[in-house]
C-alpha distance (Angstrom), angle and dihedral (degrees) to the residues before:
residue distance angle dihedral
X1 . . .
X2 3.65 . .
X3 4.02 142.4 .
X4 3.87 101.6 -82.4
X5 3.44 114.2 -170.2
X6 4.17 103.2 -130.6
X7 3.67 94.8 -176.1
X8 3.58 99.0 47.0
X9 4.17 88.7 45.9
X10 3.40 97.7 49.2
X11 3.49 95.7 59.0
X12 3.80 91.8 47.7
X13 3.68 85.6 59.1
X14 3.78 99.3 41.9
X15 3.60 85.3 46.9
X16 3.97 90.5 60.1
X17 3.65 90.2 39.3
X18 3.76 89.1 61.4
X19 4.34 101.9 101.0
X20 3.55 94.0 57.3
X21 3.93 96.1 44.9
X22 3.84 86.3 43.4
X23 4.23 90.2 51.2
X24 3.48 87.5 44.9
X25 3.63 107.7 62.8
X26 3.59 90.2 -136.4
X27 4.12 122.8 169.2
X28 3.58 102.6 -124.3
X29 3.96 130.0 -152.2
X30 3.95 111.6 -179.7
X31 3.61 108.6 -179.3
X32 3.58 96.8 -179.4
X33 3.90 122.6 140.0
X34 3.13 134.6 -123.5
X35 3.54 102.9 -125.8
X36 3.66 139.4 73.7
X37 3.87 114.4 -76.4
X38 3.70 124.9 -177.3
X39 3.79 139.4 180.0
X40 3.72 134.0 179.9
X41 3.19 109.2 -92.2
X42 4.16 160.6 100.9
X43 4.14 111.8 -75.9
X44 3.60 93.2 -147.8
X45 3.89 99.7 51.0
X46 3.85 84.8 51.4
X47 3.45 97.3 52.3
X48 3.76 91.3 54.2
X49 3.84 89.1 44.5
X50 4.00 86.6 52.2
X51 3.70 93.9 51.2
X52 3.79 101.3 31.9
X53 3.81 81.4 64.0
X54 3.44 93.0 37.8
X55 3.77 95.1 55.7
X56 3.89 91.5 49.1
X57 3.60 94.8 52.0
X58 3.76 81.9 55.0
X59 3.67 98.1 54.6
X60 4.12 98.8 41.0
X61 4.46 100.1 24.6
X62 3.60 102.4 116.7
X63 3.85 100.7 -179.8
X64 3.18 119.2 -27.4
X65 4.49 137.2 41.8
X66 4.00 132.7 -163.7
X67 3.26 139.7 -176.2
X68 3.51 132.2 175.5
X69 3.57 134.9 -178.6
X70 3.74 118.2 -170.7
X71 4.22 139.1 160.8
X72 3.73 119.4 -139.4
X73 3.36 120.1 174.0
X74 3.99 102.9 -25.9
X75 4.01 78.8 -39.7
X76 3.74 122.7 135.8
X77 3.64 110.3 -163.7
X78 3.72 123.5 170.4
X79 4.08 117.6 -171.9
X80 3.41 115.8 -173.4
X81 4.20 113.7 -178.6
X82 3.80 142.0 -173.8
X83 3.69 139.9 -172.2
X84 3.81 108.0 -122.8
X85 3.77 143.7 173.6
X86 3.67 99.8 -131.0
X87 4.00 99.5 76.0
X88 4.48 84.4 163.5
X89 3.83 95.2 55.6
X90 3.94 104.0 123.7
X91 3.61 113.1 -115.6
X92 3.82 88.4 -161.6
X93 3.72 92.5 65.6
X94 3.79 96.9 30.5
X95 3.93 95.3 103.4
X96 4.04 86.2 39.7
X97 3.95 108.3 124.6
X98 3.94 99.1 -95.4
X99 3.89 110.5 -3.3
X100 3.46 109.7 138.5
X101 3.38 94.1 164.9
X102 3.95 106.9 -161.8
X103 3.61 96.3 -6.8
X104 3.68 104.8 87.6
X105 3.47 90.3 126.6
X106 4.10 103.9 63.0
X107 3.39 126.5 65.9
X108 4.13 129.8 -76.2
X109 3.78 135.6 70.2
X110 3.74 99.9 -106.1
X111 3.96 92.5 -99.6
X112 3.46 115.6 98.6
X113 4.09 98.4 87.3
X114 3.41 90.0 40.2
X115 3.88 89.1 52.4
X116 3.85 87.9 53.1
X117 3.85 96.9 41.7
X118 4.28 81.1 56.3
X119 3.70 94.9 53.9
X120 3.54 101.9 38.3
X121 3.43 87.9 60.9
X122 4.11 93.9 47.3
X123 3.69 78.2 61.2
X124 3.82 95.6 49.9
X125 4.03 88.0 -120.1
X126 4.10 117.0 116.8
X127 3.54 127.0 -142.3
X128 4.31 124.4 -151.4
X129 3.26 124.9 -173.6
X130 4.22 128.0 -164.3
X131 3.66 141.7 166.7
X132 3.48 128.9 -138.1
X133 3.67 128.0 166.1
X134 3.25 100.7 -6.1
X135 3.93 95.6 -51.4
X136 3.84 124.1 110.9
X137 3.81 115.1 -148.6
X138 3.81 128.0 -175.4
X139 3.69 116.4 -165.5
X140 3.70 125.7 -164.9
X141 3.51 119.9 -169.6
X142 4.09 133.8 177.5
């Protein structure tokens, strides 16, 4: 594993995240600072872990996106939230290969949290996801 730069990356991907969010309409809340931020880690499995969660927050957003990026402590954490519909989906299945819970009706195969719970933990990093009021968060932390 390497020094990734997280802040740096995350923008990148934001960045080419940007016509969809635009089409959307979506309220956006980038907490993202301005200086250098780096974790342990492989550049590639974050990138997938950036737009795995990107592209679900596509399919399920309703309104409204965040993402936040802060360092606590020698802490990375990385919180990336939604509004959704589904308030019962259950966040202790959510990175399960396949659950959608209520979404079988949008697009996807039911992989792409799982895919970022799996390389998260190659990195020795953990991921959590909950819901409350109608907002879905996934937090990654190193």
């Amino acid at each position: 594993m390497i020094a990734v730069n997280l802040q740096k990356l995350l923008q990148e991907v934001i960045l080419e995240q940007f016509d969809w969010i635009s089409k959307g309409s979506y309220q956006t809340d980038f907490q993202i600072p301005e200086k250098d931020i780096f974790v342990q880690g492989n550049e590639q499995y974050i990138k997938r872990i950036l737009n795995n969660l990107f592209s679900n927050m596509q399919k399920y957003t309703v309104s409204e996106i965040r993402v936040v990026l802060v360092e606590k402590q020698g802490k990375v954490i990385l919180t990336m939230e939604n509004d959704v519909e589904d308030v019962n989906m259950d966040c202790q299945r959510v990175f399960e290969p396949f659950y959608r819970g209520a979404a079988r009706s949008k697009p996807g195969s039911g992989l792409g949290l799982y895919v970022v719970k799996c390389l998260t933990e190659k990195m020795n990093m953990k991921a959590t996801a909950m819901v409350e009021e109608h907002r879905f968060s996934v937090k990654i932390t190193n």
